[in-house]
Structures are given as C-alpha cells and as structure tokens.
mmCIF file of the N, C-alpha and C atoms, coordinates in Angstrom:
data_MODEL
# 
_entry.id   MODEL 
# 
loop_
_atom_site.group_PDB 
_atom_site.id 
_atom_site.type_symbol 
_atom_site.label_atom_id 
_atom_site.label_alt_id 
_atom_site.label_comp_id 
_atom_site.label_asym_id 
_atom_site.label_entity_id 
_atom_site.label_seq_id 
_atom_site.pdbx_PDB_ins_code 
_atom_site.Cartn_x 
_atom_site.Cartn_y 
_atom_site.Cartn_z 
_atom_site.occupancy 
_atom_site.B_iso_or_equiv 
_atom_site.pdbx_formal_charge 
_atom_site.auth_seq_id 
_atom_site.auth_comp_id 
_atom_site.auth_asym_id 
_atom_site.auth_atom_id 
_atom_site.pdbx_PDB_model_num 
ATOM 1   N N  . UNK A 1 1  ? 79.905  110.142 41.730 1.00 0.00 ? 1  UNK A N  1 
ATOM 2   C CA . UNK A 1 1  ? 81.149  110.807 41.994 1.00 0.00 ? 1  UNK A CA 1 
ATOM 3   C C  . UNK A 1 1  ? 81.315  110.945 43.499 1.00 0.00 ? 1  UNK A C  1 
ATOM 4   N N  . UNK A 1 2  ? 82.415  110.889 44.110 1.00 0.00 ? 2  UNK A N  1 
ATOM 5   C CA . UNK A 1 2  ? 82.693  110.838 45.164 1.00 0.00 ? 2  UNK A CA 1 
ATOM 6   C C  . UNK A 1 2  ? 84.109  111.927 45.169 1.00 0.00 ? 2  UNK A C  1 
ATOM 7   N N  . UNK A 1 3  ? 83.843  113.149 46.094 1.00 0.00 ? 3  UNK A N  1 
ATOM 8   C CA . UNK A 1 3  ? 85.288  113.935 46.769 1.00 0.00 ? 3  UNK A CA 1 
ATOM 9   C C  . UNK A 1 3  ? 85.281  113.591 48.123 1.00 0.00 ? 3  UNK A C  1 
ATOM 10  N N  . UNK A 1 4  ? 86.890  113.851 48.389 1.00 0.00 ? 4  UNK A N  1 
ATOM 11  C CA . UNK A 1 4  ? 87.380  113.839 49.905 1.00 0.00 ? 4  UNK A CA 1 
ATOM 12  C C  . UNK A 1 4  ? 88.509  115.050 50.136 1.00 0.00 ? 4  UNK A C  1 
ATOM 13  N N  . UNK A 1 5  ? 87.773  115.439 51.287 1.00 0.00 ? 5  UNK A N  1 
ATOM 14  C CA . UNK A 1 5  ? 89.270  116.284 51.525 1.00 0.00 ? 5  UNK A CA 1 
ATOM 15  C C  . UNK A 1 5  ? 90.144  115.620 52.555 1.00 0.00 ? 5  UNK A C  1 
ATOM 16  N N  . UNK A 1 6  ? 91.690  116.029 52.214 1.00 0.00 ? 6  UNK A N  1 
ATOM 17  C CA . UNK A 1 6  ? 92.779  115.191 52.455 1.00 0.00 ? 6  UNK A CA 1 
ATOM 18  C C  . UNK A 1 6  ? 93.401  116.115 53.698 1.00 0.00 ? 6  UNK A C  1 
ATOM 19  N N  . UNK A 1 7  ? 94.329  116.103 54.311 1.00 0.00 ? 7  UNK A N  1 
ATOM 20  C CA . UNK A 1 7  ? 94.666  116.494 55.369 1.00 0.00 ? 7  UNK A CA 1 
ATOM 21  C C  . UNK A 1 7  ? 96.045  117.584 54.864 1.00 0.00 ? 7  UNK A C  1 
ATOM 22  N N  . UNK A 1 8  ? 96.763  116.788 53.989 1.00 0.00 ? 8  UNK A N  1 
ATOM 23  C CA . UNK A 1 8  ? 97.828  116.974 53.289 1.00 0.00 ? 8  UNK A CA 1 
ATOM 24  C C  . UNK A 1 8  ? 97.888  116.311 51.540 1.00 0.00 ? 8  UNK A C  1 
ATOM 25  N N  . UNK A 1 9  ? 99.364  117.156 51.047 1.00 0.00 ? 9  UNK A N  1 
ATOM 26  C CA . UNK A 1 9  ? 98.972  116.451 49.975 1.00 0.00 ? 9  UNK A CA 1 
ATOM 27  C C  . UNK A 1 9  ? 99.446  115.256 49.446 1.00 0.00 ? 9  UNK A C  1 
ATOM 28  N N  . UNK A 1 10 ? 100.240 114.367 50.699 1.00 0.00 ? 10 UNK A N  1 
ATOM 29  C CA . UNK A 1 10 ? 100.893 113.434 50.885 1.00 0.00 ? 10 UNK A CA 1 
ATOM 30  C C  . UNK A 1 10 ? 99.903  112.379 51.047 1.00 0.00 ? 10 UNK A C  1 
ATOM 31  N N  . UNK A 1 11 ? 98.847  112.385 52.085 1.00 0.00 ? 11 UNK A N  1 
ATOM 32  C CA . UNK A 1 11 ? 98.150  111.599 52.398 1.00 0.00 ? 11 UNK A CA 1 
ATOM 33  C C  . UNK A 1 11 ? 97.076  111.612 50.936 1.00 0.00 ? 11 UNK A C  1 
ATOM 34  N N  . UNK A 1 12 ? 96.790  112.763 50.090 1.00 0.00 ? 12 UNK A N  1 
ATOM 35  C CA . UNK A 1 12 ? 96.113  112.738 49.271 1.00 0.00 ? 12 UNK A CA 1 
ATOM 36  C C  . UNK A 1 12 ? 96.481  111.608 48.112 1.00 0.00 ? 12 UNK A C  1 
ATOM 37  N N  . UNK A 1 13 ? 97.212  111.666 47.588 1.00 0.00 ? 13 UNK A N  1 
ATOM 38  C CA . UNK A 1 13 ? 98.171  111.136 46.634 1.00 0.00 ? 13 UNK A CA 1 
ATOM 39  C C  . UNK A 1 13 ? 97.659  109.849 47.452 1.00 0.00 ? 13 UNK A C  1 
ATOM 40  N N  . UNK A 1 14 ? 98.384  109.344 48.529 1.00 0.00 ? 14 UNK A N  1 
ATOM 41  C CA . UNK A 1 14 ? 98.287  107.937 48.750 1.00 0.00 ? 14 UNK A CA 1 
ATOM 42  C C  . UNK A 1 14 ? 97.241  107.327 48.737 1.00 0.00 ? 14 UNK A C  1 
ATOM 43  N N  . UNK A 1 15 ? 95.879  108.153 49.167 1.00 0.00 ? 15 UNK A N  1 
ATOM 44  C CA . UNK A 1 15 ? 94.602  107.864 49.083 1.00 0.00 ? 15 UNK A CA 1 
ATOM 45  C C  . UNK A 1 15 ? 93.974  107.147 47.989 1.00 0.00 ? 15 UNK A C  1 
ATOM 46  N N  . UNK A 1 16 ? 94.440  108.164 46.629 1.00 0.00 ? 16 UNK A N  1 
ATOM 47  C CA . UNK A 1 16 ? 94.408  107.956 45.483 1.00 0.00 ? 16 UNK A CA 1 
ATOM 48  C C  . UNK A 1 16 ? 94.702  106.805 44.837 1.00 0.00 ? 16 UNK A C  1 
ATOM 49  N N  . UNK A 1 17 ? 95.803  106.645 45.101 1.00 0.00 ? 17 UNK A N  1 
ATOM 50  C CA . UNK A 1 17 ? 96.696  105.320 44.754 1.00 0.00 ? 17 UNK A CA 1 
ATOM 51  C C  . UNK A 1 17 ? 96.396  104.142 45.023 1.00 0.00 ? 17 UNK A C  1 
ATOM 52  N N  . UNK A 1 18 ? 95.769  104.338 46.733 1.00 0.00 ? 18 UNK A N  1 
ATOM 53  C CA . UNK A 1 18 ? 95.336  102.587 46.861 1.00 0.00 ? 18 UNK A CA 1 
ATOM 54  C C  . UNK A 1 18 ? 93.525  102.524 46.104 1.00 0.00 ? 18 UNK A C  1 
ATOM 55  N N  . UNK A 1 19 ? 93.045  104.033 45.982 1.00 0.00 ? 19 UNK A N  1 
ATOM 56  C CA . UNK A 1 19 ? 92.006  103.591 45.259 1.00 0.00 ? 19 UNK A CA 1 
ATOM 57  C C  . UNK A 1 19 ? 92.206  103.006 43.676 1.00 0.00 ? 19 UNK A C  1 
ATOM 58  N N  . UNK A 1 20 ? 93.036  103.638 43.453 1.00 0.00 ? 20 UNK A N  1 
ATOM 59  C CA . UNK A 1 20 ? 94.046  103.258 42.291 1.00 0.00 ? 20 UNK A CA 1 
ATOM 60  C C  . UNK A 1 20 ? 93.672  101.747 42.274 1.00 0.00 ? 20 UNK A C  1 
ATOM 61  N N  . UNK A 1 21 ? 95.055  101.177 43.011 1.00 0.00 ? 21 UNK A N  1 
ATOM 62  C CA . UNK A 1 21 ? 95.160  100.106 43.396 1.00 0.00 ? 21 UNK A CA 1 
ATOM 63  C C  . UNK A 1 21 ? 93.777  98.889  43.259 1.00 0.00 ? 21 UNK A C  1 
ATOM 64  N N  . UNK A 1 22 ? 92.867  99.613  43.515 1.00 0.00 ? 22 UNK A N  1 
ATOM 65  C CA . UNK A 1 22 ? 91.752  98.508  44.237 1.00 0.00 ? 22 UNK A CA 1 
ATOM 66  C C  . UNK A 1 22 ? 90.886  98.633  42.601 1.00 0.00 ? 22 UNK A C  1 
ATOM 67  N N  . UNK A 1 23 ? 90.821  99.630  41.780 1.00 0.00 ? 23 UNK A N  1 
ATOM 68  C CA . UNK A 1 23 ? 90.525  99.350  40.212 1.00 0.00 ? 23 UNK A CA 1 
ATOM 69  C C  . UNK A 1 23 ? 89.375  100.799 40.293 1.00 0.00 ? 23 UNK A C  1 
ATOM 70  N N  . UNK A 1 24 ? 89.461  101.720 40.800 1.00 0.00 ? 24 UNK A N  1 
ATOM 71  C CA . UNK A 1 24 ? 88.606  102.735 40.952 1.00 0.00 ? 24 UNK A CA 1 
ATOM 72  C C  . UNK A 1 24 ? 89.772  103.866 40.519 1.00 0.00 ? 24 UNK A C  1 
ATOM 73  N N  . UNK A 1 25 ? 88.637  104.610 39.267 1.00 0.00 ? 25 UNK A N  1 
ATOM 74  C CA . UNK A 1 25 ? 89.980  105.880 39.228 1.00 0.00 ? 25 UNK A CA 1 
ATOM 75  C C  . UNK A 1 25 ? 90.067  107.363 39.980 1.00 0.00 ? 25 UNK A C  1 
ATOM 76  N N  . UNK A 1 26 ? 91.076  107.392 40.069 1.00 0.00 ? 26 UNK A N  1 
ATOM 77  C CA . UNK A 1 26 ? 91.425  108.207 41.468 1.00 0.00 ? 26 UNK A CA 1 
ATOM 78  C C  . UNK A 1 26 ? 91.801  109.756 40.557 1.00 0.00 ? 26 UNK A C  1 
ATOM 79  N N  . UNK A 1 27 ? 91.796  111.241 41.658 1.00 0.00 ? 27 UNK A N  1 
ATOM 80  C CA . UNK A 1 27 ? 93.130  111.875 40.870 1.00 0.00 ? 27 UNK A CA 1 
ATOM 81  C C  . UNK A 1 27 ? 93.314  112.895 42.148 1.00 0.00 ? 27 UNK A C  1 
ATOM 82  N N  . UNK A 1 28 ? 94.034  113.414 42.203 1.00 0.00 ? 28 UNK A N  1 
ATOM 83  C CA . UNK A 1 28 ? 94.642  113.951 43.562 1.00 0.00 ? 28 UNK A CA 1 
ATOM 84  C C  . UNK A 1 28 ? 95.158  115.474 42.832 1.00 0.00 ? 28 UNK A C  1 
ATOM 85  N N  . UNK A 1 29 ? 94.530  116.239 43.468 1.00 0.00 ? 29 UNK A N  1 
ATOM 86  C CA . UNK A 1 29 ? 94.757  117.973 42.393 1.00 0.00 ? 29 UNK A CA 1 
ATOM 87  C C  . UNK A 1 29 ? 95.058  118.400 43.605 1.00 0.00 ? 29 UNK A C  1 
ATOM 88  N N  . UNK A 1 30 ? 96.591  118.877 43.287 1.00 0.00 ? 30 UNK A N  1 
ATOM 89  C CA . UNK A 1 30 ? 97.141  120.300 44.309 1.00 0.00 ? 30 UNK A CA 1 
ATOM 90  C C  . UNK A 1 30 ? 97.660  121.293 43.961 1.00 0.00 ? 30 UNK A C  1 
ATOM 91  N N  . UNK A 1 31 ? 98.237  122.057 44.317 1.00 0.00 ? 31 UNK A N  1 
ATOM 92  C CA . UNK A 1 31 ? 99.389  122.916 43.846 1.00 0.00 ? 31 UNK A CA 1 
ATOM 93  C C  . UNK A 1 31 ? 100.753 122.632 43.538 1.00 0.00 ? 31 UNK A C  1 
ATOM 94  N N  . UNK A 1 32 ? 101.405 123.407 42.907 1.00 0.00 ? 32 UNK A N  1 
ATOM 95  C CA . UNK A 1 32 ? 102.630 122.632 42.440 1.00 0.00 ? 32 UNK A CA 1 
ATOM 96  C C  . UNK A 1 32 ? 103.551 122.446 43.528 1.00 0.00 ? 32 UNK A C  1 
ATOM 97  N N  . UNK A 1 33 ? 103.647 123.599 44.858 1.00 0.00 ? 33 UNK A N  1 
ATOM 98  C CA . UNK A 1 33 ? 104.120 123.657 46.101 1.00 0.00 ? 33 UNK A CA 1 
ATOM 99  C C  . UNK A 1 33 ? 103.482 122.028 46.788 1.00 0.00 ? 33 UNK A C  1 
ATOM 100 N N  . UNK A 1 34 ? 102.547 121.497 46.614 1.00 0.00 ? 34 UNK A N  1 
ATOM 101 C CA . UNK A 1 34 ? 102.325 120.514 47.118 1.00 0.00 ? 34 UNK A CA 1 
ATOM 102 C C  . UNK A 1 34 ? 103.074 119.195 46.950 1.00 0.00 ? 34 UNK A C  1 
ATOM 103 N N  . UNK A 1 35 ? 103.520 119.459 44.940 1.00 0.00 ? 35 UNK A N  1 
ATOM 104 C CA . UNK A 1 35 ? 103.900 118.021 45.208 1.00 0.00 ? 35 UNK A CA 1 
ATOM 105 C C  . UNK A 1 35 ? 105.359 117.312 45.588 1.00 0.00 ? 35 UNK A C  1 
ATOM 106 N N  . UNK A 1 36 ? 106.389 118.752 46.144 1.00 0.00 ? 36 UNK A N  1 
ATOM 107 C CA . UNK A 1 36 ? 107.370 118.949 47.105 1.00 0.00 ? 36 UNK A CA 1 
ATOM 108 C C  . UNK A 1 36 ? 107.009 117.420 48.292 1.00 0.00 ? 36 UNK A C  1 
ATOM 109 N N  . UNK A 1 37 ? 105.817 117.811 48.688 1.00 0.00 ? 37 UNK A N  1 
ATOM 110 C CA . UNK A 1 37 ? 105.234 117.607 49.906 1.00 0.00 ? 37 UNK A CA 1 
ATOM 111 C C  . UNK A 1 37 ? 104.934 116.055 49.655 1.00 0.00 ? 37 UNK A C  1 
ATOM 112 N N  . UNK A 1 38 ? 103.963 115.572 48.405 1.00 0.00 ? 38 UNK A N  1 
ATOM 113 C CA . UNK A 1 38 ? 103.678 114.243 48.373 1.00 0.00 ? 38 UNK A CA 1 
ATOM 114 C C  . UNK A 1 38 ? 104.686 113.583 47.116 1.00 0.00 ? 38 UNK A C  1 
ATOM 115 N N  . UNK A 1 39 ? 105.989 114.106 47.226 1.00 0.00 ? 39 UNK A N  1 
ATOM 116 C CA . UNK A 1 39 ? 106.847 113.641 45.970 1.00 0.00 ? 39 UNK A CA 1 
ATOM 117 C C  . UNK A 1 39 ? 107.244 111.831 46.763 1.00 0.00 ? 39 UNK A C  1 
ATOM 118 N N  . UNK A 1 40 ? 107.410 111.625 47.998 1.00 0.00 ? 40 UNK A N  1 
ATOM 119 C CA . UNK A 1 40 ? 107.656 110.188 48.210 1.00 0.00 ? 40 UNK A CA 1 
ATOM 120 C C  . UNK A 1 40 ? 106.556 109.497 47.830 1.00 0.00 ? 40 UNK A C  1 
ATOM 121 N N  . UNK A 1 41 ? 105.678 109.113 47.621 1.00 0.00 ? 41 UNK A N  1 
ATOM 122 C CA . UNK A 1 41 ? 104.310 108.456 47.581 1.00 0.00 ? 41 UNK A CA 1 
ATOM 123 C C  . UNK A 1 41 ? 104.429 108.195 46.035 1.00 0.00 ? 41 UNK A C  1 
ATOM 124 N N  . UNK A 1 42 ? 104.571 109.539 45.579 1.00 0.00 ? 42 UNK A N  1 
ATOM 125 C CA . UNK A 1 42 ? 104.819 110.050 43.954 1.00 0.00 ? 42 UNK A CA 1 
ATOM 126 C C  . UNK A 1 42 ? 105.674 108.552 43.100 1.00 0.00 ? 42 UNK A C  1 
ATOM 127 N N  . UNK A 1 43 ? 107.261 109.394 44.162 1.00 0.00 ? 43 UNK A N  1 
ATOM 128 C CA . UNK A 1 43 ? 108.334 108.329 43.302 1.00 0.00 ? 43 UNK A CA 1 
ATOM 129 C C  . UNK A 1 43 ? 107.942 106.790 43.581 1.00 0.00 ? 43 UNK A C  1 
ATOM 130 N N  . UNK A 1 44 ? 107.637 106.428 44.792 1.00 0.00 ? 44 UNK A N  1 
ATOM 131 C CA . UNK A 1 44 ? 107.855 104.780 44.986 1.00 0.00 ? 44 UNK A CA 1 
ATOM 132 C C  . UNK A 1 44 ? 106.449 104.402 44.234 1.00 0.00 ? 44 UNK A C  1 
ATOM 133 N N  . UNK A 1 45 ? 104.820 105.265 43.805 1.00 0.00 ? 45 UNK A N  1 
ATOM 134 C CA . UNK A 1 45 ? 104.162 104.785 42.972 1.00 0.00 ? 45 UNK A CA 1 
ATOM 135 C C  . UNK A 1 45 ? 104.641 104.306 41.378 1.00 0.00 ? 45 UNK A C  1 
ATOM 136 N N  . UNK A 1 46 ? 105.848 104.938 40.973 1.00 0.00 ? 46 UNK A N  1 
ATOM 137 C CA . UNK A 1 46 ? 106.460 104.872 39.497 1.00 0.00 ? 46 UNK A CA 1 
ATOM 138 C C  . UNK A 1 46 ? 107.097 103.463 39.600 1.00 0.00 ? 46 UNK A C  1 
ATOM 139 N N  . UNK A 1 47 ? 107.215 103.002 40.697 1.00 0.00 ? 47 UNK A N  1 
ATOM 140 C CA . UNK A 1 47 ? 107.755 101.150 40.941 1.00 0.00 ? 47 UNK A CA 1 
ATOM 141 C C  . UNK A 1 47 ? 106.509 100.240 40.695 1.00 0.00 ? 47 UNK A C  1 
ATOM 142 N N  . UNK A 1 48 ? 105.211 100.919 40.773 1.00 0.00 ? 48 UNK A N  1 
ATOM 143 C CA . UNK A 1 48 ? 104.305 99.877  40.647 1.00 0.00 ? 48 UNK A CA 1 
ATOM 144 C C  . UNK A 1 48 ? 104.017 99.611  39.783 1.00 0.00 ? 48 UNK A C  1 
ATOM 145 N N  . UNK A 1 49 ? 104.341 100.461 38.532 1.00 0.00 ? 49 UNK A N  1 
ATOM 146 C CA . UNK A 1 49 ? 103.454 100.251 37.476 1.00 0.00 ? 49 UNK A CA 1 
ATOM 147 C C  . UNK A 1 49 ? 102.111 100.263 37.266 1.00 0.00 ? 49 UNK A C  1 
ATOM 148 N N  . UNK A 1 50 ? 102.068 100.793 35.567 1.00 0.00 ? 50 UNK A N  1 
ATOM 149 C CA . UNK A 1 50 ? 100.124 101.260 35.624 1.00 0.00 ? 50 UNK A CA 1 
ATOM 150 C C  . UNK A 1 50 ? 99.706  100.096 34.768 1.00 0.00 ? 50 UNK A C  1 
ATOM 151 N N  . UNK A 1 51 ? 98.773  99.889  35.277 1.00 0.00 ? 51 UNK A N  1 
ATOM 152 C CA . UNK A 1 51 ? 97.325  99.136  34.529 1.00 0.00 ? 51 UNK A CA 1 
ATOM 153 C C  . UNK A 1 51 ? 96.413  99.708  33.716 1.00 0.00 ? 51 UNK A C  1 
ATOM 154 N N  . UNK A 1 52 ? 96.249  99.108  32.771 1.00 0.00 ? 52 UNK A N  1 
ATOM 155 C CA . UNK A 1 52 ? 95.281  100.004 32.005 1.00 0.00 ? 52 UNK A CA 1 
ATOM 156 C C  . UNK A 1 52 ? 93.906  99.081  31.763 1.00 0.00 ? 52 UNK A C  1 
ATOM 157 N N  . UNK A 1 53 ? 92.758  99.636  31.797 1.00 0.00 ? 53 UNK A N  1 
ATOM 158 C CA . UNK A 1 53 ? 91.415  98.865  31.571 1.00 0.00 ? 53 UNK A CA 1 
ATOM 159 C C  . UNK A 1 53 ? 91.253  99.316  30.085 1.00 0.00 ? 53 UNK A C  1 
# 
C-alpha cells in the first residue's frame, strides 16, 4: 500500500487518475467542501471513460 499527501484536492484527484490511467487503483478521499475545489479534473475524467479489469 502506498499514501500520499496532496497539496490540494484538485491536484489529489488528478494524481489519482493518471495512476488510474497507468492500471494501478487509485482513490482520492476529501471532504465534500473539497470536491467544489477538484470538480474540473472530476468532470473532464467522466470523458475518459472507465476500464474495468
């Protein structure tokens, strides 16, 4: 297991995603005030579509 702390919860999310991306599963836990904050990252991830193993 591997944690990181994120700076924001914008950069968190994106972190996630390209680990996502690369076939490692990711998950990015904030507050609900946060995801105000990482909602762009959020919406343009719903264009990529999920993969499932």
């Amino acid at each position: 297991m591997y944690a990181e702390w994120a700076p924001n919860e914008k950069v968190a999310v994106e972190v996630a995603l390209g680990a996502s991306m690369a076939g490692a599963r990711a998950l990015a836990v904030m507050k609900h005030v946060g995801v105000n904050v990482a909602a762009d990252p959020i919406f343009t991830a719903s264009y990529t579509g999920v993969r499932e193993i």
